[in-house]
Residue, then its C-alpha position, 0 to 999 in steps of 0.5 A: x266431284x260427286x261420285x259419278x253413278x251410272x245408274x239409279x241402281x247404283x245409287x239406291x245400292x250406295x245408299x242401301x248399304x251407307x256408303x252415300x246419304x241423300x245429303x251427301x250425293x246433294x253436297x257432292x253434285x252443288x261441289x261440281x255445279x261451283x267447280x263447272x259454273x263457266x259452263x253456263x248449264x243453270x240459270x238457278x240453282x235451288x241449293x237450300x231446297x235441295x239440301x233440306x229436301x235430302x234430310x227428309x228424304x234420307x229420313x224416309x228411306x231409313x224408315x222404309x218409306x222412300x218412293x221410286x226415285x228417293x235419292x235421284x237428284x235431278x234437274x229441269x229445263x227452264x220452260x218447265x214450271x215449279x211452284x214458287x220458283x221463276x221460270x223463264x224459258x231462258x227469255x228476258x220477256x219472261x224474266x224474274x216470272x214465278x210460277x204459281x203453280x207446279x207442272x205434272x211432271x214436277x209434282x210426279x218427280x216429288x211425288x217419288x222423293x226426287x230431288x229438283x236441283x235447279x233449272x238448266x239453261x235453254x235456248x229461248x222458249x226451246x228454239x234452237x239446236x246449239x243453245x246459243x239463243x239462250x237470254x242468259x248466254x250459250x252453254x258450254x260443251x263439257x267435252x270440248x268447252x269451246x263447241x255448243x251443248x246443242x239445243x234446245x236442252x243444252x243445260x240439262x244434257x250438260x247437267x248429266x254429262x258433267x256429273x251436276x245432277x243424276x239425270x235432267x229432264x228436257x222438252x223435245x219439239x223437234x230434237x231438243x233432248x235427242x240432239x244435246x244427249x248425243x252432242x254430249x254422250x247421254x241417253x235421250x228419250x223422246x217418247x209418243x206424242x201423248x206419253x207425257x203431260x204438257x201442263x206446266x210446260x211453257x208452248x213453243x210448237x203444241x202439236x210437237x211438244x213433248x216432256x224427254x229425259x236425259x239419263x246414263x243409262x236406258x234403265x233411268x230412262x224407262x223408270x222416269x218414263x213410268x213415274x212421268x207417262x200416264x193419263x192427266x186431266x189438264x192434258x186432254x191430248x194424253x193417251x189413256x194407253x198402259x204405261x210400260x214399267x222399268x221392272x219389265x225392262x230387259x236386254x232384247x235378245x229376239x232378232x230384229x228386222x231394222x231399217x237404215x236411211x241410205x243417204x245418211x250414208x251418201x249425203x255429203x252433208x254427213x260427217x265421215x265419222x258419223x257415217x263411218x259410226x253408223x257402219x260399224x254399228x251396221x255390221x255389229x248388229x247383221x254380226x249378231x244375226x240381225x236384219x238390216x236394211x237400207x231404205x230411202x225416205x222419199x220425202x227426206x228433203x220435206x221434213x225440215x221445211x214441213x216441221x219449221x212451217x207448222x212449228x213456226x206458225x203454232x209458235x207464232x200463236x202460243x207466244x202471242x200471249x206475251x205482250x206487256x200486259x198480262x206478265x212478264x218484261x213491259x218496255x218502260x218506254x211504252x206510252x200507250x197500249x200499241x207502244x206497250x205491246x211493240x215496244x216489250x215484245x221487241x225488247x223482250x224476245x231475240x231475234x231467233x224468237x223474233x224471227x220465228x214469230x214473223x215467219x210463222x205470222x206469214x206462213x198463217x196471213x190470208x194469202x198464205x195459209x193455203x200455200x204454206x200452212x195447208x200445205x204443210x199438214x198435208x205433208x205430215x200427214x204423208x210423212x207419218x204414213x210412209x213413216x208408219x208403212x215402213x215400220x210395218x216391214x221394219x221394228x226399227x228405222x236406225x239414224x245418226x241423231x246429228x249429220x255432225x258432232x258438236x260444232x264450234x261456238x258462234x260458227x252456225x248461227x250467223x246462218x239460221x237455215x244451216x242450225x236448221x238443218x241438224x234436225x233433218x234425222x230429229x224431226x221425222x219421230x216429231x211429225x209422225x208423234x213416234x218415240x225416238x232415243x239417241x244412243x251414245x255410240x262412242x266419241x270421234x278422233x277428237x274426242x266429241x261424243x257421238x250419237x245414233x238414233x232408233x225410231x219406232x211405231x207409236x206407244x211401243x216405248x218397251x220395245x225400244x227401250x228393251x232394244x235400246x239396252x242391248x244396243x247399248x252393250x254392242 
């Protein structure tokens, strides 16, 4: 296995005084994806390109001339585009698809010499929490290999946790790095809404979407945000907001005054371990001088219902597009234009998509728009004030990431409305548009790593990385 490095310091420190080449760490991390391929965390892997990208970045750091990130190797989630290499969202309708042009978040990883090692496997176009949708199958928890990776970057969690990659990039919709990183003990980062460009990330849910990272550590996490964040001229919802720097990155040593939601504690729908986790985490920070509070969220039992209408129906639109006509899998059964566009979406998506698409169709049809779609902004709209309200009197609002660990293979998705319902403590950052991180906070009696999330106002991403680092050390 390639030497497990905590942090991008301590590679640049291994390579700085000859303990390790960029070639090396390469070779060490393709020896552990080999060893773990029964894991199922790529869907390809870019072996030749990694390797000669290595000796030119090696050249360049022993000239002096390496960028921000030379010797990180990194993976990314199969929706995000890299020119000259497929890219399928983990879907058959998009099969054997090249991409013809780079991501902004891909061209600013190479920009700074990272290495790109391969693509991870995801639940298809980003749907799902357990990364069972997958069209290339379900990828398996490191930890325990008989329970799921969590969705929709199960791959690139994986990647980390496993040691394949020194950290991955995701997509978070509604939880889709947040969820995976504590499933299976990573640091995971959902930043603002706006923080990151979206060009070159494949849609699911445009007004949710957003670029996270899967790290170590919180000090990877706030370097990849500052290579990553940033103004972008094919990305017009992007904040011309100052982007934090990692070097401002330090332990928060200020008292905080910090919201928890009390029915994480009395819902029985939360695991006794993960409630007993949040406790301990309670006392520990009150022990240390800290404010902390018990709230409740009036509109808890609207979140997911909110997020799933307005998430399905943008769903329903941005995969229209896919219709056997323009790229992509065509049905070799079609006859006819009405057959061709039946027929290749039909075969080409699986039934979460499918389900997805139908619901958000209904939600938007003539007689339902009102009720359901209409409806729903408006209860963002609610749920993103009362979320801003509370951040007034708090820094932050503490969560578990999950109401439980890791679940079993195959056990949740015979019932889609219960794999919905691991969002209930995600999705509440995805509709407001705030930054959010799951922390690992250590492992249950089984030995399933466990994860608490903190959430804060819009664009304070230093503020919670800053807190999130001396967190880290309780």
């Amino acid at each position: 296995m390639a030497k497990n490095y905590s942090s991008y310091a301590e590679v640049k420190g291994g390579l700085k005084n000859g303990e390790i080449t960029v070639a090396g760490l390469v070779q060490g991390y393709l020896r552990q994806i080999k060893a773990n391929a029964h894991l199922n965390v790529f869907n390809e892997v870019f072996e030749a390109g990694a390797l000669a990208s290595a000796k030119d970045i090696d050249a360049r750091i022993s000239n002096g001339t390496g960028g921000k990130l030379a010797g990180m190797v990194i993976a990314i989630k199969d929706n995000i585009c890299y020119k000259g290499h497929k890219v399928t969202a983990s879907s058959k309708i998009l099969k054997d698809f090249t991409s013809i042009y780079s991501s902004t978040v891909v061209e600013r990883l190479l920009a700074e010499d990272a290495i790109i090692i391969g693509r991870c496997n995801c639940d298809e176009f980003a749907m799902g929490a357990a990364n069972e949708n997958s069209f290339f199958g379900p990828v398996k928890n490191y930890a325990d290999e008989t329970r799921v990776s969590g969705g929709s970057s199960g791959g690139s969690a994986v990647a980390v946790q496993a040691g394949m990659c020194h950290a991955a990039i995701g997509t978070d919709t509604g939880g889709s790095v947040r969820q995976p990183a504590s499933f299976c003990g990573v640091v995971g980062l959902k930043p603002t809404y706006g923080r990151i460009s979206r060009h070159g990330i494949i849609s699911y849910a445009s007004s949710f979407d957003q670029v996270g990272t899967l790290t170590k550590s919180v000090a990877d996490a706030a370097l990849l945000l500052e290579v990553l964040a940033g103004a972008d001229e094919y990305d017009s919802t992007l904040s011309q907001k100052p982007v934090p720097g990692s070097e401002s990155l330090k332990k928060e040593t200020g008292k905080k005054n910090i919201a928890y939601l009390q029915e994480a504690l009395s819902s029985p729908g939360v695991d006794a371990e993960v409630k007993a986790t949040l406790t301990t985490y309670i006392e520990k920070l009150r022990a240390d001088g800290h404010t902390v509070s018990p709230i409740s969220f009036e509109f808890l039992d609207y979140l997911v219902p909110t997020y799933y209408i307005l998430a399905m129906a943008e769903a329903s639109s941005n995969l229209a597009r896919y219709d056997g006509v323009h790229y992509g899998y065509r049905s070799p059964n079609a006859t006819d234009l009405e057959s061709t566009y039946k027929l290749s979406r039909s075969e080409g998506f699986g039934k979460e998509v499918k389900r997805r698409i139908m619901l958000g169709t209904f939600v938007l049809s003539a007689g339902y728009y009102d009720a359901y779609y209409a409806k729903a902004q408006k209860v963002r709209r609610l749920i993103q004030s009362k979320t801003n309200e509370i951040l007034n009197d708090f820094d932050f609002i503490l969560t578990p990431t999950a109401p439980e660990p890791a679940f079993a293979l195959g056990v949740k998705e015979k019932d889609p409305v219960v794999t919905y319902l691991y969002d209930i403590f995600t999705v509440q950052a995805s509709l407001a548009g705030m930054p959010a991180i799951s922390l690992p906070a250590g492992n249950n009696s089984k030995g399933l790593p466990l994860g608490l999330q903190l959430l804060t106002k819009s664009f304070d991403e230093q503020a919670l990385l800053n807190f999130s680092e001396y967190f880290m050390q309780l």
